[in-house]
N, C-alpha and C positions, 0 to 999 in steps of 0.2 A: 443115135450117137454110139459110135465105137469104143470098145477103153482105151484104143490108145488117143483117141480125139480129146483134147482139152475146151472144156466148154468155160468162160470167165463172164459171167452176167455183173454187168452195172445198169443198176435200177436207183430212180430217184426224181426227184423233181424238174420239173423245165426249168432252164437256163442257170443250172446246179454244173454244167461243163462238162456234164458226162459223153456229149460226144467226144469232145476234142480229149479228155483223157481217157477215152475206149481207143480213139486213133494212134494216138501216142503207146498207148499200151501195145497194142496191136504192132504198130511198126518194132518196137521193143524187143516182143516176143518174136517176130513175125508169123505173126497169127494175122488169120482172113477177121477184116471188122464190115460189122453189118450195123448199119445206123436204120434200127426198126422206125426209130421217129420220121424217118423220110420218107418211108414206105407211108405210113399214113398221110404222112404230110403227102406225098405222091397221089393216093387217090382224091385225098382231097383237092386238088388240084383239075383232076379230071372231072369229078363232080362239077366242081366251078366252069370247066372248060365248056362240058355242055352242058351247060343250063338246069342241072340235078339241084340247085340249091335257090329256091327263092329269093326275093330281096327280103323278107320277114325272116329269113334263116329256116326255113321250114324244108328237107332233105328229102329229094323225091326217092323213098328205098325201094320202092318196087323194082324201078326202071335201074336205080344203081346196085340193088342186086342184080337183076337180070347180065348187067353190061360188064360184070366181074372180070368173066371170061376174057374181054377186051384189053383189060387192062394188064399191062407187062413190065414192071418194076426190075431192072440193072443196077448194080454200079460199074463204073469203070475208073480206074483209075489216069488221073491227068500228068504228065510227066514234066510239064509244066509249073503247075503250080502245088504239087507233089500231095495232093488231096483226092478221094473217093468222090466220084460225081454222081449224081442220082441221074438215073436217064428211065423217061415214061415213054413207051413203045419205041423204042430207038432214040428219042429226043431228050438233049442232054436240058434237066428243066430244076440244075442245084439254085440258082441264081431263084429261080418264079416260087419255090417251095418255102423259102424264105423269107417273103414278103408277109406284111401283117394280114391282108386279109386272108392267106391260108392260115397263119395261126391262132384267128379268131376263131377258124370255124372246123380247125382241126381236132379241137377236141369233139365236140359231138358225134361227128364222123368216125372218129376211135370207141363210141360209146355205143356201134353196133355190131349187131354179135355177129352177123353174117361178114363183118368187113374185117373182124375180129380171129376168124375161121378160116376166110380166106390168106390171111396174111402170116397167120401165126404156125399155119402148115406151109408155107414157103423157107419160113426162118428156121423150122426143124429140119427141113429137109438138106437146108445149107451147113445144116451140124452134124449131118449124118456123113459128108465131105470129107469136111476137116477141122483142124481145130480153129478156134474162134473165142474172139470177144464181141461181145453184145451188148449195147445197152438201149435202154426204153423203162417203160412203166413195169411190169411185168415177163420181164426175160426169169427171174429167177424163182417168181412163183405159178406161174403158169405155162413159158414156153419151154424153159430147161428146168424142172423141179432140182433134177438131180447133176446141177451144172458143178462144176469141179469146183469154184471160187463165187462168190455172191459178195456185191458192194452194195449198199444203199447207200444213196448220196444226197446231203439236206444241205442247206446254206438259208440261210436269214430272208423273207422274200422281196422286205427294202436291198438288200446285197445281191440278189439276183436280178429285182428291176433295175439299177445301175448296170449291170455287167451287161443286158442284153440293150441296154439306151446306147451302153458307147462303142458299141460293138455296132448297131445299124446306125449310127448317124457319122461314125467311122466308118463306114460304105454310103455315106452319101444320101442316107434315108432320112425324110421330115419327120420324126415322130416326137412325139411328147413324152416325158419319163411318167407323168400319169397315166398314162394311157397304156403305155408297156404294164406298169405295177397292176393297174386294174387288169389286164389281160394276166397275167402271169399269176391273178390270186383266183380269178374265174376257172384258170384251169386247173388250180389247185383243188380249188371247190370239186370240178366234175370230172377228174381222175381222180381224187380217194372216194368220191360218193357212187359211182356209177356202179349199175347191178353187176355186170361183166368184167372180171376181170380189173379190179378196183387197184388203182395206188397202193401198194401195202410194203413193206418190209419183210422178209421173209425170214422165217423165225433164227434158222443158221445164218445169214447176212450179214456180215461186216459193214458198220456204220459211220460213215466220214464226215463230219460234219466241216465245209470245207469255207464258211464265213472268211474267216479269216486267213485260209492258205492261199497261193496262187495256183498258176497250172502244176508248174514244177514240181512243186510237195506237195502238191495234190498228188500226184504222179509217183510222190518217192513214198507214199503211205500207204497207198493202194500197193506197189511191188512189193516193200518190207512184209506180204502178208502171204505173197509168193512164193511156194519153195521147189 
């Protein structure tokens, strides 16, 4: 990172909204946004694709370190539908990265240090660019220590199993709101307890606790911290 590069890490819980007010932010400022949760969600996806992940959930890492190399994480932007698309080896795969069974089994996949290594030096290298909003688990205490602005973003995890039910069944998805909450507390569990790079707050971190805001004043609480 350059000084004149602006680095804005938002760090915080899944289905807390941090992508959609990193994007927002992003467009704002117009600053370049990297959605780290996609990248993992990205390999997890390629795991799934060939065959790296058992039916028991057991993650062949040998062979998905070995196949790293292969893997090539984009975004590109859709002009369309005026949103950042995640494309793995050229193929645009926002829609597949989305689905629950990559979010069941995306956290473990984030809980290895080599997939951790691999990706974590791709995102600094997108900041050594230009300036950027980032958010994920760990942008402000592991990938940018010394990023210019730091969010941690919490909300309720009853208030975040709703937000992400009517978010996929408003796209058409069967899912059960038990089924999301249990998903969404499992990953709670194994982002703040994992060895590598754990869920945390960073000690300078601006804290939003956004239960009860919407996107908007999500959006106008985070900038009021901007100057």
């Amino acid at each position: 990172m350059t000084n004149s590069n602006i680095i804005i890490a938002l760090d915080g819980y899944s289905s807390t909204g941090k992508s959609t007010i990193a994007k927002q932010l992003a467009k704002k400022l117009n600053f370049i946004y990297v959605d780290t949760g996609a990248m993992y969600r990205a390999v997890t996806l390629y795991a799934i694709q060939n065959n790296l992940i058992g039916e028991d959930g057991v993650i062949d890492t040998e062979t998905l370190e070995k196949e790293l190399s292969n893997i090539n994480i984009s975004f590109k932007f859709n002009d369309q539908n005026k949103i950042n698309e995640t494309y793995l080896n050229n193929i645009n795969v926002e829609s597949q990265i989305r689905e629950m069974q990559v979010a069941n089994l995306v956290s473990p996949i984030a809980t290895l240090p080599f997939v951790r290594t691999f990706l974590v030096e791709q995102q600094r290298a997108m900041g050594n660019k230009k300036s950027l909003v980032m958010d994920g688990r760990d942008i402000g205490t592991v990938v940018f220590p010394n990023a210019t602005y730091k969010f941690f973003i919490i909300a309720k995890p009853e208030i975040r199993a709703k937000r992400r039910y009517d978010e996929l069944t408003a796209n058409g998805k069967e899912v059960s709101l038990e089924e999301i909450t249990e998903n969404i507390l499992e990953r709670d569990r194994i982002d703040t307890t994992r060895k590598v790079s754990p869920l945390r707050k960073a000690e300078d971190a601006i804290e939003i606790d956004n239960s009860f805001l919407n996107r908007e004043e999500t959006l106008e609480k985070v900038l009021s911290f901007i100057k």
